[in-house]
MIKOLMI-702384 format. One record per atom (N, C-alpha, C): x, y, z; residue in three letters. Coordinates in steps of 0.05 Angstrom, whole numbers, plus 5000, padded with zeros to 4 digits. Last residue first. Layout:
! residues N
XYZALA ...
This chain:
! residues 300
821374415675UNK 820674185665UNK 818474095679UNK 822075125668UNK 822174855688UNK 820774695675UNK 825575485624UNK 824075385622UNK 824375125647UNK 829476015634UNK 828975785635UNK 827075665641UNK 830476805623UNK 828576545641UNK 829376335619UNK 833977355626UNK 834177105617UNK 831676895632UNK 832478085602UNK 833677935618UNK 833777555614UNK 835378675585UNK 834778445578UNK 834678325591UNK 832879425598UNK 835179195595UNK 832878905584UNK 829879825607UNK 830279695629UNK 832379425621UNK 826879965557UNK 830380185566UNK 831080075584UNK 824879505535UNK 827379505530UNK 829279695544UNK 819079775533UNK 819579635516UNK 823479655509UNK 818279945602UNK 819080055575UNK 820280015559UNK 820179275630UNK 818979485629UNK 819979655600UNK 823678755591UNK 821978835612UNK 820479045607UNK 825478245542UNK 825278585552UNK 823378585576UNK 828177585552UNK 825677705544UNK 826178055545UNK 829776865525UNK 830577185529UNK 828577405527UNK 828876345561UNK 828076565535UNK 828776795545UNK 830675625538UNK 830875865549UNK 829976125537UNK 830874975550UNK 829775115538UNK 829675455552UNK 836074365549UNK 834374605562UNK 833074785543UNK 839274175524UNK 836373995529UNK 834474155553UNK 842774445503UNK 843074245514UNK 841374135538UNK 838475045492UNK 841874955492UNK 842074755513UNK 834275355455UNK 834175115466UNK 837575125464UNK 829975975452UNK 831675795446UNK 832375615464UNK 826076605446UNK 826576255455UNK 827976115437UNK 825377215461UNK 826776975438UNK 826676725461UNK 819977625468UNK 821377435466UNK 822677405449UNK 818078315485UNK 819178155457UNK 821377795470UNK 816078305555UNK 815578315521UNK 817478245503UNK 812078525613UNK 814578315598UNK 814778255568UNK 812279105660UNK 810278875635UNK 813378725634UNK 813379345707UNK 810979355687UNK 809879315656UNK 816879025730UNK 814878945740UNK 811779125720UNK 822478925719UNK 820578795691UNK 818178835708UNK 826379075744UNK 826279285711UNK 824079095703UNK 821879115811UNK 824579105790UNK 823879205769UNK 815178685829UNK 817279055836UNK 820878835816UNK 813878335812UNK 811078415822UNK 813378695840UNK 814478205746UNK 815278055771UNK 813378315793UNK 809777955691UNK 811278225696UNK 811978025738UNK 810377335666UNK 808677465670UNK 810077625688UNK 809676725636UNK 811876795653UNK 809677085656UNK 806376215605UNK 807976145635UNK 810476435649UNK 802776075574UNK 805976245562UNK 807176265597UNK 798375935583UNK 799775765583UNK 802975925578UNK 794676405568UNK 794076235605UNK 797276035604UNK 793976365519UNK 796776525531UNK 796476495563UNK 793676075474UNK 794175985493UNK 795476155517UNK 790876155402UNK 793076225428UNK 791876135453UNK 792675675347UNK 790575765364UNK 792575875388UNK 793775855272UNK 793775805296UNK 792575815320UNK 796475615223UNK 793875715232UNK 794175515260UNK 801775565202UNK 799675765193UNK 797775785201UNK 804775065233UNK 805575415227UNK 804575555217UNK 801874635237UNK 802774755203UNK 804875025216UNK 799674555287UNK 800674375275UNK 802174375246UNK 801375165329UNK 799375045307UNK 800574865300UNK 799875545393UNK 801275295378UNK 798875305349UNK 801576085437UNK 800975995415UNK 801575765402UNK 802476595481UNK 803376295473UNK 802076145458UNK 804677265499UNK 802877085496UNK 804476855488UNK 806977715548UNK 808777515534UNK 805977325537UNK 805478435551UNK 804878105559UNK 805377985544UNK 804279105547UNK 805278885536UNK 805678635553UNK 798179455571UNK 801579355572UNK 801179105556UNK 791979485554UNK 793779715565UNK 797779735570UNK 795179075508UNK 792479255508UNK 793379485523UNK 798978655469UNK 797678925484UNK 795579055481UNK 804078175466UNK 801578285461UNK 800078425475UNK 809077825444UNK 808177975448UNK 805278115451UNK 810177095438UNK 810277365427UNK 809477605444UNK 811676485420UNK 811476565436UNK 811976825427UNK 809675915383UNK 809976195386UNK 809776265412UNK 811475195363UNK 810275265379UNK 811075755378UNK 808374695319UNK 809974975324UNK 809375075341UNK 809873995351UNK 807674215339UNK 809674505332UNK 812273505356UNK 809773505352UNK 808273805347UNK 817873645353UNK 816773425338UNK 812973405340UNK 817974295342UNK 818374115365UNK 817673935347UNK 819574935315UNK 818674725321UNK 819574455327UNK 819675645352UNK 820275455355UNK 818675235344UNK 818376375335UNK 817276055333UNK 819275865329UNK 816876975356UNK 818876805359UNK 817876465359UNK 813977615350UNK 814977295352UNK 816277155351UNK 814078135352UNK 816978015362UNK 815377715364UNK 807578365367UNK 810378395363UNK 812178205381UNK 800478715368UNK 802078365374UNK 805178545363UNK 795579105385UNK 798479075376UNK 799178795388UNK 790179185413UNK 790879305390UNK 793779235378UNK 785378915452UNK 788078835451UNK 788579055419UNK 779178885463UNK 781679055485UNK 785079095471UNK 776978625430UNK 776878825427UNK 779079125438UNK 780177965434UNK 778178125439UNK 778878445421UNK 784377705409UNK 783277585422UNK 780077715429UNK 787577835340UNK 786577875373UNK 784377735383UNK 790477255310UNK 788277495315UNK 787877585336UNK 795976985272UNK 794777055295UNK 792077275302UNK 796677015212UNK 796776725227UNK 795476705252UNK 793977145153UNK 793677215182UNK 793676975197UNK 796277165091UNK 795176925110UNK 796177115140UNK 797677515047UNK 796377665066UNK 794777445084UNK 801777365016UNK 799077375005UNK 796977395030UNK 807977574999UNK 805977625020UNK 803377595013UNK 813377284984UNK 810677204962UNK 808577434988UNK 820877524982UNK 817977394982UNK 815277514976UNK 826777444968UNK 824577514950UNK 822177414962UNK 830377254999UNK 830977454993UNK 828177654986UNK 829376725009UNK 829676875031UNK 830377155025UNK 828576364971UNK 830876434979UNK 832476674993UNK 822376254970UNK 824276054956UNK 827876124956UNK 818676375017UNK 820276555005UNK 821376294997UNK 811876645053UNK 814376515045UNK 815176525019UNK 808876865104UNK 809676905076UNK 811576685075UNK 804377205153UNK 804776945148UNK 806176895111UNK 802177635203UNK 801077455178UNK 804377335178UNK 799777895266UNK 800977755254UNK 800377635235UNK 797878615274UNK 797178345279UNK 798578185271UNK 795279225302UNK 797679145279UNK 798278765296UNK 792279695296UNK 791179465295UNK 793779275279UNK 791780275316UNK 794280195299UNK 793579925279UNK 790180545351UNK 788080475327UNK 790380375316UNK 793380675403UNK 791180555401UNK 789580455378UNK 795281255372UNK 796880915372UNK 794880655378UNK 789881655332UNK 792581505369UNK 793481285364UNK 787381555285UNK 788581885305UNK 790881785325UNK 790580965257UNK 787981125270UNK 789381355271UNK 791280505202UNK 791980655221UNK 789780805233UNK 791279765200UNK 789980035192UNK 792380195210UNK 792879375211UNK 791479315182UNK 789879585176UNK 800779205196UNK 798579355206UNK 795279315188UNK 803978625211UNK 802478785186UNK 800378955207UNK 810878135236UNK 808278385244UNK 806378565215UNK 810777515214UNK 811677875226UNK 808877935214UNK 814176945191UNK 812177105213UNK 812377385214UNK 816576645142UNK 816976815154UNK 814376805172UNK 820676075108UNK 817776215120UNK 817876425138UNK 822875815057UNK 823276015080UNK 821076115087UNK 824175095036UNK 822175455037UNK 822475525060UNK 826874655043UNK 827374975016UNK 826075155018UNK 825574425088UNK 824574365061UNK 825074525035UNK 824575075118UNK 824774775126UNK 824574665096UNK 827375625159UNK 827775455140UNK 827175265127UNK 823776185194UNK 825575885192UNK 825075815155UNK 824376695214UNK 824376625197UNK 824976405206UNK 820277335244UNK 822177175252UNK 822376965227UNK 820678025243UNK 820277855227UNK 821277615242UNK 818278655259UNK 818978455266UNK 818178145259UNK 812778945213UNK 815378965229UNK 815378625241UNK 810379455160UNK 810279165169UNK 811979195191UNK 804279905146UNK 807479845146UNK 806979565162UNK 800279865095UNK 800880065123UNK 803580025134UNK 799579445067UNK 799579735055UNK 801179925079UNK 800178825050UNK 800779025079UNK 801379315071UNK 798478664999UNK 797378535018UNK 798378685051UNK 801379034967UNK 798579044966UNK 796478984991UNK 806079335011UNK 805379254991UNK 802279194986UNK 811979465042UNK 808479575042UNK 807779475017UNK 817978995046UNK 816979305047UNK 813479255036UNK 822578695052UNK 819578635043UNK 818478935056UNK 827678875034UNK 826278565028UNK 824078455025UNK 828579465032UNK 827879275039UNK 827178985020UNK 834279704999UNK 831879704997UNK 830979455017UNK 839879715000UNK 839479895004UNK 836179965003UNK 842379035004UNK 839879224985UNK 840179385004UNK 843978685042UNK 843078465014UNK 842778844993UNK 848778865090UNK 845978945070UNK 846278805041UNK 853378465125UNK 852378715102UNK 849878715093UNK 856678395179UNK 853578275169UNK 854078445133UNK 862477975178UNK 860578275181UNK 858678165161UNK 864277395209UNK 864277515185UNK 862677875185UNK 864876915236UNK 865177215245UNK 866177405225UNK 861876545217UNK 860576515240UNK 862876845247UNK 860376815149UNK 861076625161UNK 861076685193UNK 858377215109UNK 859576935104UNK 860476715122UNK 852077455136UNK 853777405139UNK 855777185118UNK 847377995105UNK 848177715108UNK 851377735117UNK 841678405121UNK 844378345119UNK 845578075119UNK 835078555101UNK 836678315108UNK 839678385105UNK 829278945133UNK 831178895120UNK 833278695118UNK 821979115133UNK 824278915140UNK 826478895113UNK 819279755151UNK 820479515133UNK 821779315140UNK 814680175182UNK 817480095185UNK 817779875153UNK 812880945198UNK 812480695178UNK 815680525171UNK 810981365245UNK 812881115229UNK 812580935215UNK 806881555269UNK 808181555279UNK 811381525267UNK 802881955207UNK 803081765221UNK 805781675237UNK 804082375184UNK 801582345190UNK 801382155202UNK 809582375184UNK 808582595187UNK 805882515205UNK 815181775215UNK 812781915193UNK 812182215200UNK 820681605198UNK 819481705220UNK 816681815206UNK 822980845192UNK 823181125177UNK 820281295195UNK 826380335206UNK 824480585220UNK 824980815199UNK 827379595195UNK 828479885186UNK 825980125194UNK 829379015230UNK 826479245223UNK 828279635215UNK 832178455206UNK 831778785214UNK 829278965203UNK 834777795194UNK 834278045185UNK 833178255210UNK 840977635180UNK 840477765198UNK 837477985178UNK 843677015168UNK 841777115151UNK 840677295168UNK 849776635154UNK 847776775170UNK 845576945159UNK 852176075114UNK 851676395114UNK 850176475145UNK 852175535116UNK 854675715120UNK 854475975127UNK 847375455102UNK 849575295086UNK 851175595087UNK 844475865157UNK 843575685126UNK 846475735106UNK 841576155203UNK 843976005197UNK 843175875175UNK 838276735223UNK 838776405221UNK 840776395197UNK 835277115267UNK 838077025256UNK 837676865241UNK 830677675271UNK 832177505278UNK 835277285261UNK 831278295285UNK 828678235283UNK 829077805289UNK 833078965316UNK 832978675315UNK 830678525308UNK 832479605282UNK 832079405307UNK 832179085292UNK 834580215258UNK 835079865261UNK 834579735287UNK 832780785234UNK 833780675262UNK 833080345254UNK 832281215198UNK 831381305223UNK 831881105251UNK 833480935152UNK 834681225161UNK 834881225190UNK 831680555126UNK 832380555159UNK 834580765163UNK 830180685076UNK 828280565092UNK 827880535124UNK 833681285054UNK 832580945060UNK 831080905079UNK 833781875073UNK 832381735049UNK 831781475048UNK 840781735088UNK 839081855089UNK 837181805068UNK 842581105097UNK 843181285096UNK 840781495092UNK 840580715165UNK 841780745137UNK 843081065126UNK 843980595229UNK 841980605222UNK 843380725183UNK 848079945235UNK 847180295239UNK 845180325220UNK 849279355253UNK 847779475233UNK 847279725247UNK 852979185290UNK 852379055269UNK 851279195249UNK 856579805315UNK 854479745309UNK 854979485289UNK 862679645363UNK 861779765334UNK 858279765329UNK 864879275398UNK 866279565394UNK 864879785373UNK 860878915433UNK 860479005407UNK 861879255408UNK 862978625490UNK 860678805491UNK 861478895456UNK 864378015536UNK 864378195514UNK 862378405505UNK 861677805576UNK 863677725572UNK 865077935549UNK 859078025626UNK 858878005598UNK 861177945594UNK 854977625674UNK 857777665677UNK 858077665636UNK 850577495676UNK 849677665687UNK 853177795685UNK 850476905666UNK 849577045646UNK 849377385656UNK 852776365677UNK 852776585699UNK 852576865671UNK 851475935644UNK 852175805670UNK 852576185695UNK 850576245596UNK 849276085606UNK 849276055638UNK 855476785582UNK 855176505590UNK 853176385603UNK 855677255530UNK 854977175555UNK 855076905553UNK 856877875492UNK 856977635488UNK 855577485521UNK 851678345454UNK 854178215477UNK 854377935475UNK 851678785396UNK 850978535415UNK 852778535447UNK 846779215364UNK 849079005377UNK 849278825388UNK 843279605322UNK 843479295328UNK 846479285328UNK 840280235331UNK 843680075327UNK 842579775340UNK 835080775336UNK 835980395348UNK 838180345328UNK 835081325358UNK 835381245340UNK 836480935347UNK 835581765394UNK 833181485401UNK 833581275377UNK 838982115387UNK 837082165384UNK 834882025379UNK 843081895417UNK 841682085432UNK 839282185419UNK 842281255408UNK 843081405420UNK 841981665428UNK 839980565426UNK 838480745421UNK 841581015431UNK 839879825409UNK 841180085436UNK 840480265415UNK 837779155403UNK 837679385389UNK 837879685411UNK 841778545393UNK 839578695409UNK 839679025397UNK 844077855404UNK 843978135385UNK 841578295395UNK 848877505449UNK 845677705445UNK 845577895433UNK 852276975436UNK 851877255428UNK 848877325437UNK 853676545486UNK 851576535467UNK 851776865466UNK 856775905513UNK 857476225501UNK 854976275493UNK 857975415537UNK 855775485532UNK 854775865530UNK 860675205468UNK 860675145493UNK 857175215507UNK 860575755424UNK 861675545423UNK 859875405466UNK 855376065401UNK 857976095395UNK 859575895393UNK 848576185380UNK 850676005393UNK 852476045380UNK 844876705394UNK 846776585369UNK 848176425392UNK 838677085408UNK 840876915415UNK 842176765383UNK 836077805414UNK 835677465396UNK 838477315409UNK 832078225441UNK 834178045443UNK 834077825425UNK 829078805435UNK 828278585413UNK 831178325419UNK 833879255478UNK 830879205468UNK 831478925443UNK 835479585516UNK 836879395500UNK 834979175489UNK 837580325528UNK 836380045519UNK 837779885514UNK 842880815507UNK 840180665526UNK 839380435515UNK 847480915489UNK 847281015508UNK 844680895532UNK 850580715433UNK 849480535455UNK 848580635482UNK 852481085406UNK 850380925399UNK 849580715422UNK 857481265437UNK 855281435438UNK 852781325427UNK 857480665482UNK 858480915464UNK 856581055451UNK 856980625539UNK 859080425535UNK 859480595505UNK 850780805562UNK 852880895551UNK 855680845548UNK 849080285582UNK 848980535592UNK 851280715586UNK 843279855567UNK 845579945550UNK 845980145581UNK 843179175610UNK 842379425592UNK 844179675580UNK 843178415615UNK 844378795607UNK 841778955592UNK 840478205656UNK 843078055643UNK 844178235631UNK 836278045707UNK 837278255681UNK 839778165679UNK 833577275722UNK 834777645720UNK 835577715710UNK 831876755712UNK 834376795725UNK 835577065726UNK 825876505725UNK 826576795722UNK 830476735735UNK 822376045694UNK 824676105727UNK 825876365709UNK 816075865667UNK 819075945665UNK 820076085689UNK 812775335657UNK 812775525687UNK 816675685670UNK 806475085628UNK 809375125630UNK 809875365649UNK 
């Protein structure tokens, strides 16, 4: 597969005081036509991540149509889990509701940060998100002691399944982090089971961090597209016939840093999505997001 680079589409630049930089972890929502919200995570002065959005058109995505007067989600209150800052994790839609969940940052001592996933729900297509809990949803536990992050979720059959990120250690340097992809599910998306199924593994020795999956399925397989680093981040590609065990492909993830601009030193957190028989992905560029968002299409 070959994805067409259609270019940066936004980055934050101070529009308010929570929105002064970045525009990091993009997810897409269809609106109406060919509208599509981009929820995404801006940083203010004290780096602290706010999930917003904009709005944009398909047909000329580079033109915002709207920009979020407010934060969807600020960061928590003091002592919670996302004291320290809300990033985007993903959306979905289920009998009416929206289902936003979020990576909550709390800042560490001995270690950089230790994050959580959190859920706000919507009632309806413009409804405010709210917090299910003042506690995560799925927070450090037996099977992910070290901290967890970026979640993506589908629906199928009554069970909610998740993807995201589990560290399986920590080190002295970021470099020892070893933080990889497992695999849960949930009878109502509130409450889940983590029994520590590792869906993705590094490839070699070189690679220490995966993030921000994002799984699409097709009539014939699930397909991932994600994150992954050694010296830079690189958009890998991944299929499994279950959604739990998988093989990567990343010769095949078809897009890769542009060779000068905001994405020439690296490409990272995807979303992929599909609008009228096209396929498209929203990706970050250089330093994970302060370079903005930008859009590719999938060529047939």
């Amino acid at each position: 597969m070959e994805w067409k680079k259609l270019g940066k589409v936004f980055c934050a630049g101070g529009e308010y005081p929570w929105m002064l930089t970045h525009a990091a972890n993009p997810v897409a929502e269809w609106r109406y036509a060919n509208v599509y919200r981009v929820y995404f995570s801006a940083r203010d002065k004290d780096r602290r991540a706010h999930i917003c959005y904009v709005d944009i058109d398909l047909r000329n995505p580079q033109e915002i149509l709207e920009v979020s007067e407010r934060p969807v989600i600020a960061p928590g209150q003091l002592g919670t889990f996302d004291d320290s800052g809300t990033s985007m994790g993903c959306l979905v839609q289920q009998e009416g509701k929206r289902y936003l969940y979020y990576l909550g940052w709390n800042l560490g001592v001995t270690v950089p940060w230790r994050n959580s996933i959190g859920l706000a729900v919507s009632d309806g297509p413009d409804a405010p998100f709210d917090r299910v809990s003042l506690a995560p949803v799925l927070d450090r536990n037996h099977e992910d002691p070290f901290s967890i992050s970026y979640p993506w979720v589908l629906v199928e059959n009554g069970i909610w399944r998740m993807w995201y990120g589990s560290n399986l250690s920590w080190g002295t340097r970021q470099e020892e982090m070893n933080h990889l992809f497992k695999y849960a599910e949930s009878r109502d998306g509130v409450k889940w089971n983590p029994e520590g199924k590792i869906a993705l593994r590094f490839k070699d020795p070189s690679e220490y961090a995966m993030s921000k999956p994002t799984v699409v399925r097709d009539s014939d397989l699930y397909r991932m597209w994600y994150s992954y680093r050694g010296a830079a981040y690189r958009i890998g590609y991944a299929e499994s016939p279950d959604g739990v065990a998988w093989t990567r492909y990343d010769d095949r993830a078809g897009i890769a840093p542009s060779e000068s601009g905001w994405d020439a030193e690296m490409v990272c957190y995807p979303c992929v999505f599909d609008h009228e028989g096209q396929r498209y992905m929203l990706y970050n560029g250089s330093r994970y997001g302060d370079t903005g968002f930008g859009l590719a299409v999938l060529e047939r």
